[in-house]
C-alpha positions in Angstrom: -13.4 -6.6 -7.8 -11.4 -6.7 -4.8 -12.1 -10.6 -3.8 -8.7 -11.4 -4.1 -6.9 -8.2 -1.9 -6.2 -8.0 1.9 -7.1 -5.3 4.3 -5.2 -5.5 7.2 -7.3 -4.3 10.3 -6.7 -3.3 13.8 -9.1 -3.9 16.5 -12.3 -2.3 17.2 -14.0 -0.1 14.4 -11.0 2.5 14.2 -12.0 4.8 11.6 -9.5 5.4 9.0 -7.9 8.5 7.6 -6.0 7.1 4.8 -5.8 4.2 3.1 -2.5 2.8 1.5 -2.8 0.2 -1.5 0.5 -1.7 -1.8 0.3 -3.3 -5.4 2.6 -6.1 -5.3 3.4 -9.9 -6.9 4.5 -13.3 -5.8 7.6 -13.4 -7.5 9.1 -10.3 -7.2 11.8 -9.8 -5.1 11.8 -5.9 -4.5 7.9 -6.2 -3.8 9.5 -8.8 -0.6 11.9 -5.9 0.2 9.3 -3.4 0.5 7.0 -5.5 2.7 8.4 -5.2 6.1 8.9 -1.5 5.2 5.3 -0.7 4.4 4.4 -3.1 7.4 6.3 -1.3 10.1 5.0 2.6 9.0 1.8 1.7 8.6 1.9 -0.2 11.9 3.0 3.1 13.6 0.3 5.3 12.2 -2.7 3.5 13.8 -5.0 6.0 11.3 -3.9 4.3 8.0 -5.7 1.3 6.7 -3.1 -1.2 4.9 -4.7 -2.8 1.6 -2.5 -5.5 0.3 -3.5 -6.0 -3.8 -1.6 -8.9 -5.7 -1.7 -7.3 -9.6 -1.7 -10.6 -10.8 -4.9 -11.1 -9.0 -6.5 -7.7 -9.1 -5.6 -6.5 -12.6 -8.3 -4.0 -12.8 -7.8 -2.1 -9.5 -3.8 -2.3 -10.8 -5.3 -0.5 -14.2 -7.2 1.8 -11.8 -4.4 2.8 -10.5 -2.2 2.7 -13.3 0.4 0.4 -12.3 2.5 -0.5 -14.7 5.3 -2.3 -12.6 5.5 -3.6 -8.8 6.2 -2.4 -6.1 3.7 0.1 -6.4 2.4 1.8 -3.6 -1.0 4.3 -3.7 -2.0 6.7 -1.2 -5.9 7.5 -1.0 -6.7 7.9 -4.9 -2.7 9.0 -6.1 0.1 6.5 -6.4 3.1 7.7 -5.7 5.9 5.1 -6.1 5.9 3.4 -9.3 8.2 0.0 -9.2 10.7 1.1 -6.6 10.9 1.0 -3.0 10.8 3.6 -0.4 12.6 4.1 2.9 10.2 4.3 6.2 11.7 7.7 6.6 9.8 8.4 2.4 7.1 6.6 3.4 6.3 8.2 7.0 6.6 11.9 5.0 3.7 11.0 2.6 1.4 9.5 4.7 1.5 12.1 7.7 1.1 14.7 4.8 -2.0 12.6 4.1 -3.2 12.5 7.8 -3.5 16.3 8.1 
């Protein structure tokens, strides 16, 4: 199911806490916007795993999560931001309120 997604992982066996799904297409221009954000947090919290899913690709795990537009972002099993984009300082909040 997940043949066409990418898990970005750091060195070593690092276990993971949490796991972000950023649901995202090709040709969408706020999905491009969102990148470098969703990048750079997850970057910074070394206990997040960063899984990349194109919808277009993926459009079961998309149903799974019930993403109905993109940029979507999940964290663990609940998505949170449905077609919009967040700002690091959003983004940071949720996921250390996942970590603990």
């Amino acid at each position: 199911m997940l043949g066409n997604c990418r898990s970005l992982r750091r060195g070593g066996d690092m276990p993971y806490k949490v796991e972000l799904r950023f649901f995202k297409s090709r040709n969408c221009p706020k999905c491009r916007e969102a990148e470098p954000i969703v990048r750079k947090v997850v970057d910074e919290l070394k206990e997040v795993k960063l899984i990349e899913i194109y919808v277009e690709d993926e459009p079961e795990e998309a149903l799974m999560y019930q993403v109905t537009s993109v940029p979507s972002i999940a964290i663990d099993e609940e998505t949170i931001w449905f077609g919009e984009v967040p700002s690091e300082t959003e983004l940071r909040e949720k996921l250390l309120e996942a970590l603990k």
